[in-house]
mmJSON file of the N, C-alpha and C atoms, coordinates in Angstrom:
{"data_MODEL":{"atom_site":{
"group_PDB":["ATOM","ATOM","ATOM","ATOM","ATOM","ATOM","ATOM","ATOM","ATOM","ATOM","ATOM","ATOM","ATOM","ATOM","ATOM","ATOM","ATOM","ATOM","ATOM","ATOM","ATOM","ATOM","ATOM","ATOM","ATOM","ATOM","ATOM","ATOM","ATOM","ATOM","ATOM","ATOM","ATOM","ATOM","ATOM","ATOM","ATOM","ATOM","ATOM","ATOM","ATOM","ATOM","ATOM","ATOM","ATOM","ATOM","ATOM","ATOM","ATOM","ATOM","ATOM","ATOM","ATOM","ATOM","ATOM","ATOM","ATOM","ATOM","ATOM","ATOM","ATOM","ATOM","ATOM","ATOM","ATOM","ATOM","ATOM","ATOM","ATOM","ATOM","ATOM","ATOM","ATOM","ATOM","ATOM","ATOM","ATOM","ATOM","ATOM","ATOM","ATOM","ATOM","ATOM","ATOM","ATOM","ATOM","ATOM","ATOM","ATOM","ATOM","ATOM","ATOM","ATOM","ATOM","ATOM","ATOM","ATOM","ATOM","ATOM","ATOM","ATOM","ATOM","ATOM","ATOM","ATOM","ATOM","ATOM","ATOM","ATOM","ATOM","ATOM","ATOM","ATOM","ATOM","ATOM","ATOM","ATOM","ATOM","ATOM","ATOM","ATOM","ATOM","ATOM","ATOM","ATOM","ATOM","ATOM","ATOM","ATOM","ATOM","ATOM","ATOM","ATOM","ATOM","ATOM","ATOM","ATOM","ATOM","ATOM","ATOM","ATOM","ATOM","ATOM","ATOM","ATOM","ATOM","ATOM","ATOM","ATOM","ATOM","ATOM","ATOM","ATOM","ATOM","ATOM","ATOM","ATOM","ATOM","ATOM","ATOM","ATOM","ATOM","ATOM","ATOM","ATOM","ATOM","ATOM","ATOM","ATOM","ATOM","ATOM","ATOM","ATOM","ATOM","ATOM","ATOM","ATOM","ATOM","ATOM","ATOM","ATOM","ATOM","ATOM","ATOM","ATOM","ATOM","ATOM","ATOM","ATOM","ATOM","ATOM","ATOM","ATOM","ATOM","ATOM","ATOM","ATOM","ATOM","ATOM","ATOM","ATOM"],
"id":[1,2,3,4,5,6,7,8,9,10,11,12,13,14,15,16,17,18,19,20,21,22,23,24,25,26,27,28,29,30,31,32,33,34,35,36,37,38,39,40,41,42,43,44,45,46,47,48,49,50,51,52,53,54,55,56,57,58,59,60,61,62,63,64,65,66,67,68,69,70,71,72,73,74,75,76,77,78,79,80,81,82,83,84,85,86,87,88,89,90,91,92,93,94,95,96,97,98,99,100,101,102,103,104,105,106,107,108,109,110,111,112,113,114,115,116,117,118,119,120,121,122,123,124,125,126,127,128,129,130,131,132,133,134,135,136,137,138,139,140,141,142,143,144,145,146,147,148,149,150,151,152,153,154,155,156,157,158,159,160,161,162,163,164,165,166,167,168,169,170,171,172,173,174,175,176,177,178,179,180,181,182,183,184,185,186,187,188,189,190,191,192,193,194,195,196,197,198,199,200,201],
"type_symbol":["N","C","C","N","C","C","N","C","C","N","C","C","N","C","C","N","C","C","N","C","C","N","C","C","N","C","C","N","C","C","N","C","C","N","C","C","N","C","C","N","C","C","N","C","C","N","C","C","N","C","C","N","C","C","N","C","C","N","C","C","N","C","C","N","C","C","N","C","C","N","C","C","N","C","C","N","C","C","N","C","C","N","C","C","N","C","C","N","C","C","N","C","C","N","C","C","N","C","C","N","C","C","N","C","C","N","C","C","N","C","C","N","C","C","N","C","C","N","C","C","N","C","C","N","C","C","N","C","C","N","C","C","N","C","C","N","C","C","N","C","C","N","C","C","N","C","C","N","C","C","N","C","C","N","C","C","N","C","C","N","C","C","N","C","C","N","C","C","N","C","C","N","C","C","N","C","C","N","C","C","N","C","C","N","C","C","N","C","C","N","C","C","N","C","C","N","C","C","N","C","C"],
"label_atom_id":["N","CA","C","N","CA","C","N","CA","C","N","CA","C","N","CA","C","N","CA","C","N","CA","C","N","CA","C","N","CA","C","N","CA","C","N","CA","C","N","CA","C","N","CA","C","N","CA","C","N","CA","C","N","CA","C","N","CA","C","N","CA","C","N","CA","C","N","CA","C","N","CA","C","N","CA","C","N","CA","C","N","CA","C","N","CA","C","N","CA","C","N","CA","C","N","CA","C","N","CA","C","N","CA","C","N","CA","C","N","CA","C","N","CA","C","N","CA","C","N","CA","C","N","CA","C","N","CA","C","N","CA","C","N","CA","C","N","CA","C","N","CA","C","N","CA","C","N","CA","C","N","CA","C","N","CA","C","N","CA","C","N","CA","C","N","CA","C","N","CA","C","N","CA","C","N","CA","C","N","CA","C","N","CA","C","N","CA","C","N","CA","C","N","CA","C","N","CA","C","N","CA","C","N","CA","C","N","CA","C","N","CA","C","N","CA","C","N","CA","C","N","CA","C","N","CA","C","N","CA","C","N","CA","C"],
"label_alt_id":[null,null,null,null,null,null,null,null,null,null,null,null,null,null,null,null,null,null,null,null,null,null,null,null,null,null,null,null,null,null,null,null,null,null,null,null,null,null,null,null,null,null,null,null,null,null,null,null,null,null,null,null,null,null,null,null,null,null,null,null,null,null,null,null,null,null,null,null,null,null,null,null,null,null,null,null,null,null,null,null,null,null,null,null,null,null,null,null,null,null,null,null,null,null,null,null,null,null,null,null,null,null,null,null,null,null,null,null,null,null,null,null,null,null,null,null,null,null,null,null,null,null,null,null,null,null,null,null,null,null,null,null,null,null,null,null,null,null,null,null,null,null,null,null,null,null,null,null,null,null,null,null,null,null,null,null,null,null,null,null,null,null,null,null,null,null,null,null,null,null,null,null,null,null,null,null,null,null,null,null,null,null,null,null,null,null,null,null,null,null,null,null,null,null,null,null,null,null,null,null,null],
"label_comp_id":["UNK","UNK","UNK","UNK","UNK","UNK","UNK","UNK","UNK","UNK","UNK","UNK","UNK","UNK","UNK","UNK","UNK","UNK","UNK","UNK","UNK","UNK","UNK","UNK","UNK","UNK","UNK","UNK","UNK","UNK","UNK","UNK","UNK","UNK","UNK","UNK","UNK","UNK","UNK","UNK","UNK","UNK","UNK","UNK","UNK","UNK","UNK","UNK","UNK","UNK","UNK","UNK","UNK","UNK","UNK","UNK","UNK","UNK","UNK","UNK","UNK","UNK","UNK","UNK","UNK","UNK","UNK","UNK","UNK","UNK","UNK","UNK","UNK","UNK","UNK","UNK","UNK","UNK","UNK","UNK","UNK","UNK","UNK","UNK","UNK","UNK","UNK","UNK","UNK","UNK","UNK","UNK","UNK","UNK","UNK","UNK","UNK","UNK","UNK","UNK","UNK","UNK","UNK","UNK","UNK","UNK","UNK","UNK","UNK","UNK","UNK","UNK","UNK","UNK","UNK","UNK","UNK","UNK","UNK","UNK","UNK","UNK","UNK","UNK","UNK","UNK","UNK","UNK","UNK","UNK","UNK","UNK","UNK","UNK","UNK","UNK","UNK","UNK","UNK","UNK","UNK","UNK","UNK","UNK","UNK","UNK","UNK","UNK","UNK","UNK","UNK","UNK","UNK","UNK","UNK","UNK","UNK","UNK","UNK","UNK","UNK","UNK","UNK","UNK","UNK","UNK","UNK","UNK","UNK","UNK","UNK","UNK","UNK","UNK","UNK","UNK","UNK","UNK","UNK","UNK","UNK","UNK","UNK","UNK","UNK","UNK","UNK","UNK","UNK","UNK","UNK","UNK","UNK","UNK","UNK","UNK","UNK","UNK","UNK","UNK","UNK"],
"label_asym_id":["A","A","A","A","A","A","A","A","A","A","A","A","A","A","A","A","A","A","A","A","A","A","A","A","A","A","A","A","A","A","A","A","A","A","A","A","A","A","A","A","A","A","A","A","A","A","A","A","A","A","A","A","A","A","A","A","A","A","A","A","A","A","A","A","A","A","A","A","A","A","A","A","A","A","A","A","A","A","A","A","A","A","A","A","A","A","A","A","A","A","A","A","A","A","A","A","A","A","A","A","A","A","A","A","A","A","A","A","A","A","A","A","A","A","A","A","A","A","A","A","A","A","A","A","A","A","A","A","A","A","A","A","A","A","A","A","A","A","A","A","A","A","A","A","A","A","A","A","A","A","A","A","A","A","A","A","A","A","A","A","A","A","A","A","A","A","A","A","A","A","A","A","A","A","A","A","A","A","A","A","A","A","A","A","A","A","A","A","A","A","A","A","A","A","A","A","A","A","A","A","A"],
"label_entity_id":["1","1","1","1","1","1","1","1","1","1","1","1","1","1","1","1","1","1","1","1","1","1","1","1","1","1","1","1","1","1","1","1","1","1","1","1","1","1","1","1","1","1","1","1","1","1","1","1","1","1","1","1","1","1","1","1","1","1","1","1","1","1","1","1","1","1","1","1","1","1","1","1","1","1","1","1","1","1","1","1","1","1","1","1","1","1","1","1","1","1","1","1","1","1","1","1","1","1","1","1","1","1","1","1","1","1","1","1","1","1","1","1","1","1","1","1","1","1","1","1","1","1","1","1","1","1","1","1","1","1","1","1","1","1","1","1","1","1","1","1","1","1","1","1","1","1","1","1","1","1","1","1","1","1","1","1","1","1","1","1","1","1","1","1","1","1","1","1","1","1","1","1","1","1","1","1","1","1","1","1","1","1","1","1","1","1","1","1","1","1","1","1","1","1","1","1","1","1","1","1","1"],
"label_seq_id":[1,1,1,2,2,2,3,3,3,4,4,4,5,5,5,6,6,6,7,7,7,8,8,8,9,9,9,10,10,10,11,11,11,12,12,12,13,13,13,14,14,14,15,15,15,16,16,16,17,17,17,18,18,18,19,19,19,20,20,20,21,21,21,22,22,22,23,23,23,24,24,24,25,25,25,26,26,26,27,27,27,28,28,28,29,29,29,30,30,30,31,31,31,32,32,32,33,33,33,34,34,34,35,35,35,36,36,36,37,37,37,38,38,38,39,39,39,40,40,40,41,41,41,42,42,42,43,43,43,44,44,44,45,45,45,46,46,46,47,47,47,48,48,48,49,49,49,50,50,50,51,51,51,52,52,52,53,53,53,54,54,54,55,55,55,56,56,56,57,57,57,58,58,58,59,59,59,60,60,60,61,61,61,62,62,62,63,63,63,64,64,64,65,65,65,66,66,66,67,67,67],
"pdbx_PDB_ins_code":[null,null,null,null,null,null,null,null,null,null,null,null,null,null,null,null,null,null,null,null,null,null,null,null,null,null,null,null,null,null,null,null,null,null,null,null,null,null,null,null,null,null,null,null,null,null,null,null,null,null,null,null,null,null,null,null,null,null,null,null,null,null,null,null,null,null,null,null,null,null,null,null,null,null,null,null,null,null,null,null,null,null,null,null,null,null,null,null,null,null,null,null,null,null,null,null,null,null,null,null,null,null,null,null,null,null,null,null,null,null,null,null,null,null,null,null,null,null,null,null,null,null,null,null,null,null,null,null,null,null,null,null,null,null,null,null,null,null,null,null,null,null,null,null,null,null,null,null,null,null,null,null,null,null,null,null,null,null,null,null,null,null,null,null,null,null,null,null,null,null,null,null,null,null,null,null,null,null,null,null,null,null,null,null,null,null,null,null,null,null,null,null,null,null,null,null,null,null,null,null,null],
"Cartn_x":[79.157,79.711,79.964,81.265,81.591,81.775,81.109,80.59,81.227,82.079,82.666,82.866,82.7,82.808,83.687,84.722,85.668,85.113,85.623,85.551,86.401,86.12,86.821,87.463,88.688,88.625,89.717,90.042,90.931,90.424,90.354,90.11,91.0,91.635,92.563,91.505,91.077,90.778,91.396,91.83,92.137,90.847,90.84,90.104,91.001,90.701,91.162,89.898,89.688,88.97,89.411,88.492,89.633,88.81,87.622,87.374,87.48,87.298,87.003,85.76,84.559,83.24,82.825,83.864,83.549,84.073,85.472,86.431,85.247,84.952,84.429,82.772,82.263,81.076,81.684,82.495,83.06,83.037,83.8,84.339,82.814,82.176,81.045,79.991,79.847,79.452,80.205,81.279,81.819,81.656,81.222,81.592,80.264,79.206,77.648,78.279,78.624,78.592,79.347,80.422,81.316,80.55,79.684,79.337,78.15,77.558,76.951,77.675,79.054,79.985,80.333,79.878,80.619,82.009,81.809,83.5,83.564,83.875,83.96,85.685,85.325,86.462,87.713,88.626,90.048,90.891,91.107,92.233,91.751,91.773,92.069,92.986,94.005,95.154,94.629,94.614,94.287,95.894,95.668,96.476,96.22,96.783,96.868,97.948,97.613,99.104,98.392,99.702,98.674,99.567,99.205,99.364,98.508,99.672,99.208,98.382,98.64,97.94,96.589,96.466,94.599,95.69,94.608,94.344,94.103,95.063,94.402,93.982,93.191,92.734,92.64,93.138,93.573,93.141,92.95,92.722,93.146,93.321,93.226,92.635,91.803,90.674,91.02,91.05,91.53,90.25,89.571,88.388,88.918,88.039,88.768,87.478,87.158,86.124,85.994,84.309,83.571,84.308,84.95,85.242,84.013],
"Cartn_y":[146.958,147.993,149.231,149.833,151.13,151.867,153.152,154.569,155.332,156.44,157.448,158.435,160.033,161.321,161.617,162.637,163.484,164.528,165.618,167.277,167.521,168.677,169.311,170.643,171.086,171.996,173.035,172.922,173.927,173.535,174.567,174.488,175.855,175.381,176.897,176.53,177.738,177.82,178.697,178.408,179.406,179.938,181.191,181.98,182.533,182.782,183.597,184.127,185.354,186.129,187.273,187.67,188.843,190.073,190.053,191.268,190.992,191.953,192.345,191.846,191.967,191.715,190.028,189.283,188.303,187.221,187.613,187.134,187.517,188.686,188.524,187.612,187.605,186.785,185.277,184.621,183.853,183.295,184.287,183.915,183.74,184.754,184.776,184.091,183.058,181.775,180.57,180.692,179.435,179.795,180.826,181.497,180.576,181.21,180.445,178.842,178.049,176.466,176.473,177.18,176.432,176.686,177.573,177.712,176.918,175.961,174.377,173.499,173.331,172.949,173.344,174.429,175.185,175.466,176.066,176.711,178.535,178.911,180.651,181.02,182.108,183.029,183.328,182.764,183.004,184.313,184.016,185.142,185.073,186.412,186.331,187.005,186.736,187.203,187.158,188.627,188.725,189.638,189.726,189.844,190.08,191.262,191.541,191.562,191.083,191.046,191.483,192.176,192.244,191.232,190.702,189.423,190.019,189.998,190.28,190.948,192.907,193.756,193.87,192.631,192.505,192.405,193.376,192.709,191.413,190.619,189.147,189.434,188.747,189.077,187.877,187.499,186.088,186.365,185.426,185.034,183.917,184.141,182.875,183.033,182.339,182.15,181.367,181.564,180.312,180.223,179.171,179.207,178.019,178.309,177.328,177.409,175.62,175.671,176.398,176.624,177.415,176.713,177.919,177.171,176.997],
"Cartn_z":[-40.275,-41.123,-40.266,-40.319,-39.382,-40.684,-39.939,-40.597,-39.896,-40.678,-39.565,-40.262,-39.718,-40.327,-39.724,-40.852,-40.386,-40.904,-39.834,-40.079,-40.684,-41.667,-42.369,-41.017,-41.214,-40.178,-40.852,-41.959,-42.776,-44.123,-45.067,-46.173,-47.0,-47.948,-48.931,-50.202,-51.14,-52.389,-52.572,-53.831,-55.127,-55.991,-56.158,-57.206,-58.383,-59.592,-60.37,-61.103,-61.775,-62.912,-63.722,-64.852,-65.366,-64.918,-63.539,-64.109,-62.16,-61.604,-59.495,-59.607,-60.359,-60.002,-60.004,-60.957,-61.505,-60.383,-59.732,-58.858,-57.318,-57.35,-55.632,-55.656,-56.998,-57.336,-56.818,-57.894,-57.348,-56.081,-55.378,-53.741,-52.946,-53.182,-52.305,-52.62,-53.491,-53.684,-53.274,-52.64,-52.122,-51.05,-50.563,-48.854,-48.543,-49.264,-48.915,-49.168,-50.006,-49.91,-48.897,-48.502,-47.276,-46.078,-45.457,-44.492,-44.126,-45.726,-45.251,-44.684,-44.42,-44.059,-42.468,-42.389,-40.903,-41.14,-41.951,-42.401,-43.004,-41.947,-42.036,-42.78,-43.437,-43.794,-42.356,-42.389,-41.814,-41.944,-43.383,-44.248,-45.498,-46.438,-47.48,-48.203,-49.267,-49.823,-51.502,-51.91,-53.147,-53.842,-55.382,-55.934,-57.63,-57.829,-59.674,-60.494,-61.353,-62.394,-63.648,-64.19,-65.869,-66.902,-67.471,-68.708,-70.058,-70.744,-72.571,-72.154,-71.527,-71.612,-70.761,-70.542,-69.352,-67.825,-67.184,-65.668,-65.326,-64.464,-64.22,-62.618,-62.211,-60.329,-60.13,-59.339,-58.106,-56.281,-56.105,-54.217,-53.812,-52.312,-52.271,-50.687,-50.391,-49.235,-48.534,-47.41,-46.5,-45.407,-45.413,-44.826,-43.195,-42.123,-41.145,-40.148,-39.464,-38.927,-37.583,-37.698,-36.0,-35.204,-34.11,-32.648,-31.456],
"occupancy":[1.0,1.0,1.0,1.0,1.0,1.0,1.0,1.0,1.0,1.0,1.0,1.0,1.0,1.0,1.0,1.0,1.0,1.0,1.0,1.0,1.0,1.0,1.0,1.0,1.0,1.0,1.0,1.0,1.0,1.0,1.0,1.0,1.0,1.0,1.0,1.0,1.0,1.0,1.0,1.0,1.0,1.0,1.0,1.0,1.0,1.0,1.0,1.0,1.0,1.0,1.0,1.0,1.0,1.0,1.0,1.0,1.0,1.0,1.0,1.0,1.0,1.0,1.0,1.0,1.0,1.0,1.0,1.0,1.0,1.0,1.0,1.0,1.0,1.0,1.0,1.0,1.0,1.0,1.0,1.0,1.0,1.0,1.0,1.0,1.0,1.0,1.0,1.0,1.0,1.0,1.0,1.0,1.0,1.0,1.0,1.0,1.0,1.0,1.0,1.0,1.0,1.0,1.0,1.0,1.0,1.0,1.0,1.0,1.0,1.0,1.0,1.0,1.0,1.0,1.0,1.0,1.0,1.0,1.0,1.0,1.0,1.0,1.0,1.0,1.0,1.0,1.0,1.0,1.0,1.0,1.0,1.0,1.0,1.0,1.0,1.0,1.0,1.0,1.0,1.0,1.0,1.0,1.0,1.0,1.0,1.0,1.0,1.0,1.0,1.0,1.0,1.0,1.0,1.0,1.0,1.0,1.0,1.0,1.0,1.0,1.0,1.0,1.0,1.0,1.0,1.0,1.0,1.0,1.0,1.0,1.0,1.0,1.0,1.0,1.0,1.0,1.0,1.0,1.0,1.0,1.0,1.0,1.0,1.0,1.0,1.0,1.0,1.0,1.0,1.0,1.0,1.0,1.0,1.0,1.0,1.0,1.0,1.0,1.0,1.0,1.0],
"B_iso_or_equiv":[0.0,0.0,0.0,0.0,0.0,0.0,0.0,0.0,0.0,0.0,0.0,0.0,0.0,0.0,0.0,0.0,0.0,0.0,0.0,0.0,0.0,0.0,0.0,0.0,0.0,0.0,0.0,0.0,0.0,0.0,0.0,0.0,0.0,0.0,0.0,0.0,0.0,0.0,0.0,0.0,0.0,0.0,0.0,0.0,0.0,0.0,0.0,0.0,0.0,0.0,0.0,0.0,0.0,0.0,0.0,0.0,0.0,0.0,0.0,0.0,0.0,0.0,0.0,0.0,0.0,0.0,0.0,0.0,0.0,0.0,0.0,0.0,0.0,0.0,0.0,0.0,0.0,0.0,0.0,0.0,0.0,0.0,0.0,0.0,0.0,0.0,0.0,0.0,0.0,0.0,0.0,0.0,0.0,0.0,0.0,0.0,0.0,0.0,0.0,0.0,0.0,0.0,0.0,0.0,0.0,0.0,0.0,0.0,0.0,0.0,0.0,0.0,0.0,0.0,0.0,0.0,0.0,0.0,0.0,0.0,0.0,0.0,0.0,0.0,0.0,0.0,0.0,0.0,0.0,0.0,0.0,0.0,0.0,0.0,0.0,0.0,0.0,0.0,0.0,0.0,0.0,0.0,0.0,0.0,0.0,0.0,0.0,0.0,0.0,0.0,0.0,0.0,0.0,0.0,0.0,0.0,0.0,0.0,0.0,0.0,0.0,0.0,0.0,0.0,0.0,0.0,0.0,0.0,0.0,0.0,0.0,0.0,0.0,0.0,0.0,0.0,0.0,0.0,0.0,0.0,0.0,0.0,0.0,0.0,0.0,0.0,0.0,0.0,0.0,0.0,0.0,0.0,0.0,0.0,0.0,0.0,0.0,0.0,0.0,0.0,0.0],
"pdbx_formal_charge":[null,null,null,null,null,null,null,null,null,null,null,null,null,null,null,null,null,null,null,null,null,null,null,null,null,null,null,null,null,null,null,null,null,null,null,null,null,null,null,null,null,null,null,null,null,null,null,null,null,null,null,null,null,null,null,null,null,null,null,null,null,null,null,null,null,null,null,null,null,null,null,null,null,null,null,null,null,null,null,null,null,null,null,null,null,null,null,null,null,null,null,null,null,null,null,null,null,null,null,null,null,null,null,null,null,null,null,null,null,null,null,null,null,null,null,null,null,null,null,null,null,null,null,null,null,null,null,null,null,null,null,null,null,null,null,null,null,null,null,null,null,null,null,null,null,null,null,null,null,null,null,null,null,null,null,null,null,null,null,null,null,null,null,null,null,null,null,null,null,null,null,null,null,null,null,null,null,null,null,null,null,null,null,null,null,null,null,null,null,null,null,null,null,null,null,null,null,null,null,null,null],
"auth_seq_id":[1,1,1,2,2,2,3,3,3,4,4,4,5,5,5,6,6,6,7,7,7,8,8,8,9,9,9,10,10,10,11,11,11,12,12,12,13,13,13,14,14,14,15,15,15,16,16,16,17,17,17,18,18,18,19,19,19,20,20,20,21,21,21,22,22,22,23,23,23,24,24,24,25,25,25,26,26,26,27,27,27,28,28,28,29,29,29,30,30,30,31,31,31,32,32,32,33,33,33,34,34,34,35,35,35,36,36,36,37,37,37,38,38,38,39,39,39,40,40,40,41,41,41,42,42,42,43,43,43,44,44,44,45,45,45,46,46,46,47,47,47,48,48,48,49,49,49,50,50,50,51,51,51,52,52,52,53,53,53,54,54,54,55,55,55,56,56,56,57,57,57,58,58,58,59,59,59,60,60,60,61,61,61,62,62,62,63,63,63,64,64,64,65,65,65,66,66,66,67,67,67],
"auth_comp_id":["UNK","UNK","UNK","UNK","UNK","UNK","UNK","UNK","UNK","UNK","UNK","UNK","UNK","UNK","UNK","UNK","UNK","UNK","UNK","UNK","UNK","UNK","UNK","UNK","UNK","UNK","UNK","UNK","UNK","UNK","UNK","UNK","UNK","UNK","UNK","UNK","UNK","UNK","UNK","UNK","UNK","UNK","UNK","UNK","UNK","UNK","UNK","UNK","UNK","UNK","UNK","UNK","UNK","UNK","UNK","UNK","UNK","UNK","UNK","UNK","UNK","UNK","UNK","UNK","UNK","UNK","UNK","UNK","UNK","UNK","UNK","UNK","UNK","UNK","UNK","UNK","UNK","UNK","UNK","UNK","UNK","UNK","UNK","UNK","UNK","UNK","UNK","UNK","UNK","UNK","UNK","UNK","UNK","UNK","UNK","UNK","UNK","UNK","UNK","UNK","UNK","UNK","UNK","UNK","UNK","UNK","UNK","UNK","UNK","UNK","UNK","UNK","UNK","UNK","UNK","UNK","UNK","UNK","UNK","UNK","UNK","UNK","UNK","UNK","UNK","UNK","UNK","UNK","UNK","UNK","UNK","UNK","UNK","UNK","UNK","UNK","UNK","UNK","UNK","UNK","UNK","UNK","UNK","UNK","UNK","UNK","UNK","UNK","UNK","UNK","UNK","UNK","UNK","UNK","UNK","UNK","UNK","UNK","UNK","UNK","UNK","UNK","UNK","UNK","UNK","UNK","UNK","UNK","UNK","UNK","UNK","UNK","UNK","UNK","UNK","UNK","UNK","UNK","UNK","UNK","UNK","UNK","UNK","UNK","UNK","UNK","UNK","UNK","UNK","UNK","UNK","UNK","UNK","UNK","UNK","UNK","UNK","UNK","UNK","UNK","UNK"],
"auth_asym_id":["A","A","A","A","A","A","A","A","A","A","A","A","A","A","A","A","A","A","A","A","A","A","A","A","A","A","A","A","A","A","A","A","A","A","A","A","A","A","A","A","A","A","A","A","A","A","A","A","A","A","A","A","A","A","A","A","A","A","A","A","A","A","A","A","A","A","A","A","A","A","A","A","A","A","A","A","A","A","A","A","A","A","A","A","A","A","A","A","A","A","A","A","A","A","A","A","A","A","A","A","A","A","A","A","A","A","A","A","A","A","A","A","A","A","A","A","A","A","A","A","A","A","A","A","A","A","A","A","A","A","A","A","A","A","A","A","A","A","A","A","A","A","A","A","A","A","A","A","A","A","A","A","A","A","A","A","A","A","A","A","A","A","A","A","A","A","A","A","A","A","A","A","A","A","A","A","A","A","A","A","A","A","A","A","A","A","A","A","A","A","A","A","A","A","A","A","A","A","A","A","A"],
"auth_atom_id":["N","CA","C","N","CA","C","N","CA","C","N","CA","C","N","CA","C","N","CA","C","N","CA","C","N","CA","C","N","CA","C","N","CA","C","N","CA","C","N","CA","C","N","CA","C","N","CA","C","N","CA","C","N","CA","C","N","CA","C","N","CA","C","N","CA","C","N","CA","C","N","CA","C","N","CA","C","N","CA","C","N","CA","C","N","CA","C","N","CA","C","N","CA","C","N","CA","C","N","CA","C","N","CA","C","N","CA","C","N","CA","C","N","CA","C","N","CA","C","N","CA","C","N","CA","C","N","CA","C","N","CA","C","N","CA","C","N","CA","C","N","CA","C","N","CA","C","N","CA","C","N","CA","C","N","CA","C","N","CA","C","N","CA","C","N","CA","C","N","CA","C","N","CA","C","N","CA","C","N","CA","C","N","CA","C","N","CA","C","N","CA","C","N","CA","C","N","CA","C","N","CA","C","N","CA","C","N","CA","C","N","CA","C","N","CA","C","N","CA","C","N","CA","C","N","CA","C","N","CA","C","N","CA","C"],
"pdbx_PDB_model_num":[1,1,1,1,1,1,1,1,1,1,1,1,1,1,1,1,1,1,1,1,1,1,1,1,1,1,1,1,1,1,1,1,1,1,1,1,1,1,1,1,1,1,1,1,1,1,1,1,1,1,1,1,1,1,1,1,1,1,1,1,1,1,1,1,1,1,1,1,1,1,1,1,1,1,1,1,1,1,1,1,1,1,1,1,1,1,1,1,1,1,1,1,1,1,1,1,1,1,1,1,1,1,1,1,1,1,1,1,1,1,1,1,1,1,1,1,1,1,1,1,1,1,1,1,1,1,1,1,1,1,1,1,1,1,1,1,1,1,1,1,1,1,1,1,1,1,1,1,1,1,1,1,1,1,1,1,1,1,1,1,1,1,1,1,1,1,1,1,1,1,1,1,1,1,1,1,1,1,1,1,1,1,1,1,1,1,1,1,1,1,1,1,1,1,1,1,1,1,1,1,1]
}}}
C-alpha cells in the first residue's frame, strides 16, 4: 500500500460578516487553524458594501506556505 502527502502551498478563503468585529474574529481563527498547517498570511483584500441599508464586510485571505 503507497501512502503519500501533498503540501498544501496556496490557500484563498473567503470571509463575510455584518459587523468588523465579527469578520476579523472570523479571520483570526482560521489564521490559528492554518498555521497547524504551516500556512502564513500572504495578502489580504477586504471590502464594504451596504445592502438593504446594513453594512456588509467581506475578505478575502490568501494564505501561502513557510519558505
Amino acid at each position: 500500500m503507497n501512502f503519500g502527502l501533498d503540501l498544501i502551498k496556496d490557500k484563498i478563503e473567503f470571509f463575510e460578516a455584518l459587523s468588523l468585529e465579527e469578520l476579523e474574529k472570523k479571520i483570526s481563527q482560521q489564521i490559528e487553524n492554518n498555521q497547524a498547517l504551516l500556512l502564513r498570511v500572504h495578502s489580504v483584500s477586504h471590502q464594504t458594501a451596504v445592502i438593504d441599508g446594513r453594512i456588509h464586510y467581506s475578505a478575502v485571505v490568501h494564505f501561502k506556505a513557510e519558505s
